[in-house]
C-alpha positions, 0 to 999 in steps of 0.5 A: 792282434788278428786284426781285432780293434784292441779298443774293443777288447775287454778292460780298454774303457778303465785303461783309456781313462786311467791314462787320461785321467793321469795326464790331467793330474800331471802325472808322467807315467801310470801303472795299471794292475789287469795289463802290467803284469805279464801273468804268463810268468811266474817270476814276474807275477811273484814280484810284483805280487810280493812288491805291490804294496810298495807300489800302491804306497809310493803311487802318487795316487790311485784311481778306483774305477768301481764298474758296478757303480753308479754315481748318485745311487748313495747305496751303491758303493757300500754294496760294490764288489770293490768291497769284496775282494782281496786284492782291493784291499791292499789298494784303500790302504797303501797309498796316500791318495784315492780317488774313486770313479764310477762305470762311466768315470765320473767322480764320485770322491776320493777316500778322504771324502768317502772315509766314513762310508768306506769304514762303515762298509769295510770295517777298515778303522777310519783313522787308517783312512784319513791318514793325517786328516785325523782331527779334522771332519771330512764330508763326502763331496761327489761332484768335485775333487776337495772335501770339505774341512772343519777348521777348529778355532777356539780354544780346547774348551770351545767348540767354534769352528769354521767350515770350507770347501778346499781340493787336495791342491790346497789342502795343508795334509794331502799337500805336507812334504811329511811322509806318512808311513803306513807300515808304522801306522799299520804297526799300531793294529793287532794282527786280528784286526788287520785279519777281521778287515779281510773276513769278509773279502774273496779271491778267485784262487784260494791261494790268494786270500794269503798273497793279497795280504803280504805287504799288510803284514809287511811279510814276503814269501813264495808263491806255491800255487796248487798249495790251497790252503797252506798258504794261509798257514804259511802266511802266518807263519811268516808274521810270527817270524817277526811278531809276538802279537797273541791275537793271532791266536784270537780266532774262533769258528761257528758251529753253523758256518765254518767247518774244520779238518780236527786237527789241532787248530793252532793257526786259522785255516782262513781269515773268516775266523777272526771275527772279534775286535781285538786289540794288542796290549802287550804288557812291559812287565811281563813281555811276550817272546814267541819262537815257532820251529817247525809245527810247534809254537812257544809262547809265554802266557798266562795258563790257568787250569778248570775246575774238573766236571767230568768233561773238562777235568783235564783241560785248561784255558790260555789268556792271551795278551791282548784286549777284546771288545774295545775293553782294556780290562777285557781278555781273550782265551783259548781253550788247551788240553794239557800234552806234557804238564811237567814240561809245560806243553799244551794244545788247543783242543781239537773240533770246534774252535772256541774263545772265551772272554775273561773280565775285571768283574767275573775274574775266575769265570770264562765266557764262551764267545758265541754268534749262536744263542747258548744256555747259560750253562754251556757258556761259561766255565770256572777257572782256578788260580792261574800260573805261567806256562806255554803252549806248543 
């Protein structure tokens, strides 16, 4: 090491705690992701990429050393870079403990504990947080390991309840034998809200925003990188292999922020564009079946044509199976211009990416989805009777 003290090199504070704080917790071994990944090689490095996740998920527990943090600032940890990027991500999710610590180490509450503060900051729901502490209250304790439990003792119809400070050591949920398997848990999440929790985060390579989210998916695939964006796409691709959830498709741009090649935009180029909270209803009567093969995408949905004004003559609009805004009654729709009607082949129109709302109340119109303030007129189109069809 050319004679340099390696506890003067950058990381040896958060490497020396880290393994300090697992021997307390009894723990025999640690992992620690800025020095246990020989990034010199690329076989390694795709391993553990595509097997992180799994790691994060059979930790006994994670430690989050936030370095921009300091305890007893209440505004500092939803303001953290923590927040912000990609790979952290991964690292609130998986595993079933978290415990967070600040620049100097010091407590500042475990995920139990700070899950309310962690959702409003993440837009992570909290049930994906507290885990199997659903039902209970959870209270941020910062200055010692427990949080604080709300024990309901009536009846359904009563309120009563009795409240007490406990640790994880005590706790009947941190400490239960039953497993909590985060995949299926994960399952019960459509593919856009999984996508809306990383919009907002970033990676130093563009190749990252697509590896950081495999194990979210529970998809693999090789990392390529140079390949910049088609790694996106790829990751897509990947979980259409395995899933027919229509949110996929439920992704819109802004005219004032996002900018788009023109190409077709069957997939979106980056996570930013899922921007709505929309939920999977896949619907037993009908059924959803998706196959991709090469570029084209065939998929069984609603189709149902505009009434022609000049512009939107040919044009039709795809409903999506699924719900948006938290309303069953409510569906997305995509935008499609007809490339074979006879052979039911459409594709989403090319530009500015849209998505329209479609409700119980307005049945035959299509309410634009918009983050900009539009006249009434250019917000809503009119649609005909509908049939089944696909897109391709």
């Amino acid at each position: 090491m050319g004679g340099a003290k390696w506890s003067a090199k950058k990381g040896y504070f958060k490497i020396g705690k880290t393994c300090e704080q697992a021997l307390e917790d009894g723990c025999d071994f640690v992992w620690i992701d800025t020095c246990n990944i020989n990034k010199d090689s690329s076989t390694e490095l795709s391993e553990a990429i595509n097997s992180m996740f799994r790691w994060y998920r059979d930790a006994v527990i994670c430690y989050a050393y936030i370095s921009d943090v300091k305890s007893g600032d209440p505004h500092s940890l939803s303001e953290c870079r923590w927040l912000t990027r990609g790979w952290t991500l991964q690292e609130m999710i998986a595993p079933d403990r978290v415990h967070f610590y600040d620049m100097n180490w010091d407590f500042l509450g475990s995920r139990i504990s700070l899950a309310a503060q962690l959702s409003e900051s993440s837009g992570i729901h909290a049930s994906v947080l507290l885990r199997r502490h659903l039902g209970r209250m959870g209270f941020q304790i910062p200055t010692e390991k427990g949080h604080l439990v709300a024990e309901f003792t009536g009846e359904l119809d009563d309120t009563s309840y009795s409240r007490k400070t406990i640790t994880e050591r005590e706790c009947k949920c941190c400490t239960s034998t039953e497993e909590d398997d985060v995949q299926s848990m994960l399952d019960g999440f459509s593919v856009a809200q999984k996508m809306k929790w990383a919009s907002k985060r970033k990676t130093t390579r563009e190749e990252d925003i697509a590896y950081c989210l495999m194990g979210l998916f529970d998809v693999n695939m090789p990392l390529l990188y140079g390949e910049g964006k088609k790694a996106f796409y790829r990751l897509q691709k990947a979980i259409l292999g395995i899933s027919s959830d229509h949110s996929i498709l439920a992704f819109r741009s802004d005219l004032s922020k996002d900018l788009f090649t023109g190409e077709s935009p069957l997939l979106a180029p980056h996570p930013t564009f899922f921007r709505d909270e929309v939920r999977n209803m896949h619907m037993p009567a009908r059924g959803t079946n998706t196959s991709l093969s090469g570029t084209t995408l065939s998929v069984e949905m609603l189709i149902c044509p505009l009434e022609g004004n000049g512009m939107l003559r040919n044009d039709y609009i795809g409903i999506l199976d699924c719900s948006i805004d938290k309303d069953p009654s409510m569906r997305p729709a995509i935008l499609l211009s007809a490339v074979h009607r006879k052979k039911l082949m459409f594709r989403r129109s090319p530009g500015y990416i849209s998505l329209f709302r479609l409700g119980s109340k307005h049945p035959m119109e299509a309410v634009l989805i918009t983050d900009r303030q539009l006249e009434n007129e250019e917000c809503t189109l009119t649609r005909k009777a509908g049939y089944f069809g696909g897109i391709s």
